[in-house]
N, CA and C of each residue as an Amber inpcrd file, in Angstrom:
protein
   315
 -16.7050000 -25.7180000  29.9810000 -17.7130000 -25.4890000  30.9880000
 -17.1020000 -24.7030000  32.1270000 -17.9510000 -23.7630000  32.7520000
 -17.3640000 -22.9270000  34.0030000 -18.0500000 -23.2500000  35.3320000
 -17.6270000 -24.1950000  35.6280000 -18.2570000 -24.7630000  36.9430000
 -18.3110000 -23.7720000  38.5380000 -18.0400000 -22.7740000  38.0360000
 -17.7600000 -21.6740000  39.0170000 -19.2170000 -20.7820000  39.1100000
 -19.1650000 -20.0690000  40.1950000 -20.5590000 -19.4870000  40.1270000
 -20.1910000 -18.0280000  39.1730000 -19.0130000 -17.6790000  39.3600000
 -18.9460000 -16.2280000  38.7870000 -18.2610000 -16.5950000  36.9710000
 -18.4270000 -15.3610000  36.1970000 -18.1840000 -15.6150000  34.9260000
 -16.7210000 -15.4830000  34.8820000 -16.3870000 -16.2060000  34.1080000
 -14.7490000 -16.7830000  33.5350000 -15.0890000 -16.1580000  32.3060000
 -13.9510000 -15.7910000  31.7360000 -13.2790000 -15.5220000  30.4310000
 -12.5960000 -16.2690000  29.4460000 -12.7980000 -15.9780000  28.0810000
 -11.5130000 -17.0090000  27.0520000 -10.7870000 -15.9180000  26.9980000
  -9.5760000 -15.9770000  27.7230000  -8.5440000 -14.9750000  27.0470000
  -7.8690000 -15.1570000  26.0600000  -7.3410000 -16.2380000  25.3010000
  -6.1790000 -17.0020000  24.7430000  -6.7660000 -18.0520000  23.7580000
  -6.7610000 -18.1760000  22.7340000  -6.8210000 -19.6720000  21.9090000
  -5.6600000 -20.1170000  21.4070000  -4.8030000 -21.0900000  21.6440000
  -3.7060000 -21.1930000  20.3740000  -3.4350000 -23.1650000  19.9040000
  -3.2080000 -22.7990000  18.5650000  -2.9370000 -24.2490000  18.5170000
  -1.7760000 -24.6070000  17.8250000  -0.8910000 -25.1010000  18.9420000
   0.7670000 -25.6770000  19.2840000   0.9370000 -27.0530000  18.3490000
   2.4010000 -26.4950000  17.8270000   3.0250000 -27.5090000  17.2360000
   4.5050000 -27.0540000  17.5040000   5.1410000 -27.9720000  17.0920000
   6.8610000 -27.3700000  17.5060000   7.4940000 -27.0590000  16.5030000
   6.7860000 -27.1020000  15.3460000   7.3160000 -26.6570000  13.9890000
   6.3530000 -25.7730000  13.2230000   5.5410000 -25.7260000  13.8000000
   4.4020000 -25.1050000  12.7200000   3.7210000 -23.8430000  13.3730000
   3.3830000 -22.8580000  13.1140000   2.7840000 -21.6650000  13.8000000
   1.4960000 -21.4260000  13.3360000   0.9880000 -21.6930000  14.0550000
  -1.1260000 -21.5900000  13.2590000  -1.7500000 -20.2610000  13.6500000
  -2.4570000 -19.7310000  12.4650000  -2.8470000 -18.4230000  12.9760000
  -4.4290000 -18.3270000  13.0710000  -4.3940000 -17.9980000  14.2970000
  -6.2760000 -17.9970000  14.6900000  -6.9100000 -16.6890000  14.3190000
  -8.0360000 -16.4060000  13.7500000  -7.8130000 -15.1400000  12.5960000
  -9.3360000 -14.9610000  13.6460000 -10.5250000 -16.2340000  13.6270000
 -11.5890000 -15.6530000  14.1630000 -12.1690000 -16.5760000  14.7920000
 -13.3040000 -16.0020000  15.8960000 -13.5770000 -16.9540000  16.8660000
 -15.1400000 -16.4280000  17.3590000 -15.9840000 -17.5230000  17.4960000
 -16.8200000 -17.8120000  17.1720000 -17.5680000 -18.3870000  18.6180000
 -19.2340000 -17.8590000  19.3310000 -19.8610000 -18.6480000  20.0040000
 -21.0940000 -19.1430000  19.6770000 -20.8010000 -19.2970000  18.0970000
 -22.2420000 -19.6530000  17.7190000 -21.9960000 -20.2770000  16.6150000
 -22.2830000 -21.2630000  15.7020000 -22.3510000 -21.6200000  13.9240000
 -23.1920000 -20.6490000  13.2700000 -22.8610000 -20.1700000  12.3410000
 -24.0870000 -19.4560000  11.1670000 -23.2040000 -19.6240000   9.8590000
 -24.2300000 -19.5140000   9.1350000 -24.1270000 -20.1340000   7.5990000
 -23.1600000 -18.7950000   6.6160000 -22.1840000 -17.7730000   7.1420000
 -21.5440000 -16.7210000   6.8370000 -20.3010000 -16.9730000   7.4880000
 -20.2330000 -17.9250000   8.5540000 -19.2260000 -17.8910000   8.8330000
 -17.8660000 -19.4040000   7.7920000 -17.8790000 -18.5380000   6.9630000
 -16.8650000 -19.5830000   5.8910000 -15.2500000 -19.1780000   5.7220000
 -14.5730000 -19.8300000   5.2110000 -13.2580000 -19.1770000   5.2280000
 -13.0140000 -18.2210000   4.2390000 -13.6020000 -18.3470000   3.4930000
 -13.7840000 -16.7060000   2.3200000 -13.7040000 -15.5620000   3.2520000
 -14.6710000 -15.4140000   4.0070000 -14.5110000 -14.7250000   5.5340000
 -13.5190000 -14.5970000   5.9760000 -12.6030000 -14.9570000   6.0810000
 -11.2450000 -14.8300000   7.4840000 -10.9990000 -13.6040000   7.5370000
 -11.3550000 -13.1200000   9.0310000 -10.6170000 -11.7380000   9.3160000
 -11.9710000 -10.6930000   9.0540000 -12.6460000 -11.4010000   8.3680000
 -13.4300000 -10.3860000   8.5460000 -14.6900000 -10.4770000   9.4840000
 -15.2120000 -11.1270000  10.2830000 -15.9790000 -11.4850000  10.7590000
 -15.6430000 -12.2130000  12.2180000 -16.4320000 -12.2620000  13.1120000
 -16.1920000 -12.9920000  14.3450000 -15.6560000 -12.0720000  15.2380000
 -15.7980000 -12.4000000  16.7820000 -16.1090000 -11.8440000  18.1510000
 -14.4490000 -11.8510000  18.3360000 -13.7580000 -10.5840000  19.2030000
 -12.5200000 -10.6340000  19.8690000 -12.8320000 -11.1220000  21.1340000
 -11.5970000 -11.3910000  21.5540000 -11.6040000 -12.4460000  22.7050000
 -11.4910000 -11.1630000  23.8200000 -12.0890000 -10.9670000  25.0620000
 -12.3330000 -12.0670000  25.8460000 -13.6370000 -12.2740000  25.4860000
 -13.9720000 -13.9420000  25.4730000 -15.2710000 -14.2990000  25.2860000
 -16.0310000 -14.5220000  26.8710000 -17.0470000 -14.2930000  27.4440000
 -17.1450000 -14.6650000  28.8060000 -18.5810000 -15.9620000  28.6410000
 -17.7460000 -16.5480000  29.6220000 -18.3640000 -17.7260000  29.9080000
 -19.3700000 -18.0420000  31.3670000 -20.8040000 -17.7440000  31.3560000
 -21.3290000 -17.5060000  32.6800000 -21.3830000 -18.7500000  33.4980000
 -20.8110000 -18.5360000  35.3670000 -21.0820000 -18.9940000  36.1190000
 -21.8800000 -20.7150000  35.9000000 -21.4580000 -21.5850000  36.0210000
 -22.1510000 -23.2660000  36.0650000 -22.9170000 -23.1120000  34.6240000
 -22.3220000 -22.7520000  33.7190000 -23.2930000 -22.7960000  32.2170000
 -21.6660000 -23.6000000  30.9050000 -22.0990000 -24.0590000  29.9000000
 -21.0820000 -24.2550000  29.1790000 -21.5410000 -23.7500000  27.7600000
 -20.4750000 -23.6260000  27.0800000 -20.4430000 -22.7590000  25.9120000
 -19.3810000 -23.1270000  24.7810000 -19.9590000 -23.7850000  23.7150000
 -19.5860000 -24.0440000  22.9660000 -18.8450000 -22.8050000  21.8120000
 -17.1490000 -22.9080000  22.2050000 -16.1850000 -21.4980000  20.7630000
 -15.7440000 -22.4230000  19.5700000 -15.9400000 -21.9360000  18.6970000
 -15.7430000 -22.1490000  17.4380000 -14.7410000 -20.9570000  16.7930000
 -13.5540000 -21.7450000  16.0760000 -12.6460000 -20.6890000  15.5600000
 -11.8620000 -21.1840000  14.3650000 -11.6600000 -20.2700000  13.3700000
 -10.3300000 -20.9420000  12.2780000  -9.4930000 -20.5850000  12.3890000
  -8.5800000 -21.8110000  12.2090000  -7.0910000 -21.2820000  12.7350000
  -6.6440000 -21.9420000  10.6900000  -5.2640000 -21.3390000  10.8510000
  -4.5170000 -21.6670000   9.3960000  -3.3530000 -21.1930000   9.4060000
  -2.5850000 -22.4040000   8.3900000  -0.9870000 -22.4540000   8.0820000
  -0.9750000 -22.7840000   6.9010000  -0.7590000 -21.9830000   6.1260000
  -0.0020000 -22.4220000   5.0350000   0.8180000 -23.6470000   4.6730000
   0.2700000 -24.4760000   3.8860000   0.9770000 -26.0230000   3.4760000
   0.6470000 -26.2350000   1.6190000   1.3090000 -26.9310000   1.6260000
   1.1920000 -27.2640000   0.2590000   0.1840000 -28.2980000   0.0090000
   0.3930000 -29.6080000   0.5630000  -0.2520000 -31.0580000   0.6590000
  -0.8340000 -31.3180000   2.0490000  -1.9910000 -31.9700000   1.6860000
  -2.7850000 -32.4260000   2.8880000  -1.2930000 -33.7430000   3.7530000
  -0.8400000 -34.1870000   2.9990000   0.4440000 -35.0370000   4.2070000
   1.0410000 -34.4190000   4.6470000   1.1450000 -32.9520000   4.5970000
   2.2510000 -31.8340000   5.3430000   1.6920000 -31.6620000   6.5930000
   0.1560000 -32.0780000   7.1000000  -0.7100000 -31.4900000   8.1560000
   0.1230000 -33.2430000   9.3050000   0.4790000 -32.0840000  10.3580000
   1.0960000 -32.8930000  11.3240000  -0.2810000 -34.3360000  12.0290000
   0.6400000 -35.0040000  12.5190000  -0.1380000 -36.2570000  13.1170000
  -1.1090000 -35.9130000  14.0820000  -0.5530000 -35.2930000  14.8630000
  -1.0160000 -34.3270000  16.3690000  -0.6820000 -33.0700000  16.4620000
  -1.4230000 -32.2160000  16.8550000  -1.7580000 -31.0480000  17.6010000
  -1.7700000 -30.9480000  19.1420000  -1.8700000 -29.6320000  19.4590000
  -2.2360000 -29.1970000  20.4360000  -3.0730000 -27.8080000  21.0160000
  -4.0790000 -27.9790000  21.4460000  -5.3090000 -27.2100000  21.6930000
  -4.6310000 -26.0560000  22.6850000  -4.6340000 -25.0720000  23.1850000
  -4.1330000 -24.2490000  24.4930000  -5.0060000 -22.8680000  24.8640000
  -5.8840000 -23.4720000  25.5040000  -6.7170000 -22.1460000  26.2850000
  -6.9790000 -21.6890000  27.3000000  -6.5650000 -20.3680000  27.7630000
  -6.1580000 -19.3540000  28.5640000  -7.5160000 -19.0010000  29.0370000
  -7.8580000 -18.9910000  30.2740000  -9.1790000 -18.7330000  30.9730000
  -8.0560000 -17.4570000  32.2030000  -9.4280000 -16.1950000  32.2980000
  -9.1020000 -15.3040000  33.5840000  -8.8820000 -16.3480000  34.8600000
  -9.6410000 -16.9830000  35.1750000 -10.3530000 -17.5120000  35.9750000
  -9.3610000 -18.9690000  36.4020000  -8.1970000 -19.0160000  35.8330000
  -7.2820000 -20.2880000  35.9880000  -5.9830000 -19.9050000  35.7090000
  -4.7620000 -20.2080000  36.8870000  -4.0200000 -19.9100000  36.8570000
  -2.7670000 -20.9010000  35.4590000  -3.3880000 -21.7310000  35.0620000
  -2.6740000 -22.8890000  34.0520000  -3.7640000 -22.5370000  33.1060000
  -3.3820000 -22.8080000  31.9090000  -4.3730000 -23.0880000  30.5830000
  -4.5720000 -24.2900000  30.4040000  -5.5940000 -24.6850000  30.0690000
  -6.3270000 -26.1990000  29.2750000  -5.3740000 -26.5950000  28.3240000
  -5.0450000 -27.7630000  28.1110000  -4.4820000 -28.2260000  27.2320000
  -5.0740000 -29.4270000  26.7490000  -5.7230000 -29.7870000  25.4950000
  -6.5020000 -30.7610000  24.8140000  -5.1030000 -31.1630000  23.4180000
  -4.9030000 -32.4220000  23.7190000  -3.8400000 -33.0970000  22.6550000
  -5.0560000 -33.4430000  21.2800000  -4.8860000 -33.2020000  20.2710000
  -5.7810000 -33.7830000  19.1700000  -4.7730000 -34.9850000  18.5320000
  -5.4330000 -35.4990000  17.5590000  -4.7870000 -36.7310000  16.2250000
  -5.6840000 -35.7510000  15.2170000  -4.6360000 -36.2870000  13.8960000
  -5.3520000 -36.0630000  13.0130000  -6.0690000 -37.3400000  12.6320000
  -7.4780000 -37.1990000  11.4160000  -7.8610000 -38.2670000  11.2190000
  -7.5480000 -38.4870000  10.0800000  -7.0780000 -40.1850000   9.8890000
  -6.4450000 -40.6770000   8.6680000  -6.8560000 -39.8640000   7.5080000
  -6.0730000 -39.3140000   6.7630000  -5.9650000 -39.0340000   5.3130000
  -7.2050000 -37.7100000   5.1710000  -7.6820000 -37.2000000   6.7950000
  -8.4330000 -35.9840000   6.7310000  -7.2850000 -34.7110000   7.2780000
  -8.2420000 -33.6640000   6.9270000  -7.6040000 -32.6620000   7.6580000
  -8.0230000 -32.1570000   8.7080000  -8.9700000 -32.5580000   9.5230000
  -9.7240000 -32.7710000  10.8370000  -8.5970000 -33.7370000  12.1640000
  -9.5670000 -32.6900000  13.1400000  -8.2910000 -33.6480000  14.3520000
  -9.4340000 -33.7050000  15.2500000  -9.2940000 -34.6430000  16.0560000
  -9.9710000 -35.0740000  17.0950000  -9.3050000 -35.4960000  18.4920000
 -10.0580000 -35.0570000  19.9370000  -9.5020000 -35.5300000  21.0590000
  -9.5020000 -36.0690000  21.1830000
């Protein structure tokens, strides 16, 4: 959310691990039924995404690393996004969920 009157930017998405390097291929301010991972790279908005003045806006993006086994996918993550409009980036810690490959705040 941009609680500011003027529009902010997404400059940055990344998601941190200390061993693992995830690559964010595409990024997204909307769901539609094309956007699948067959897709990667080919589809979806470059960043900066702008975010208007006291409004919030839901980004959607796939990120991917190469693993062999779903137990190779770390316990925790870390979310890191870069706004014009803020001199620090957001940082959201995730978990993974038991025996998924989904993470949650």
């Amino acid at each position: 959310m941009n609680s500011g009157r003027t529009p902010c930017n997404v400059m940055r998405i990344q998601v941190l691990h200390e061993s693992l390097n995830f690559d964010i291929s595409d990024i997204y301010d909307e769901i539609r039924e094309d956007n699948a991972l067959r897709d990667k790279g080919k589809i979806g908005k470059q960043l900066p995404l702008q975010i208007i003045g006291n409004k919030t806006k839901k980004i959607f993006f796939i990120g991917s690393h190469k693993i062999e086994t779903l137990e190779e996918l770390p316990e925790e993550l870390s979310l890191e996004v870069t706004f014009d409009c803020r001199e620090e980036p957001l940082i959201h810690h995730m978990a993974r969920e038991s025996g998924q490959k989904t993470y949650v705040t």
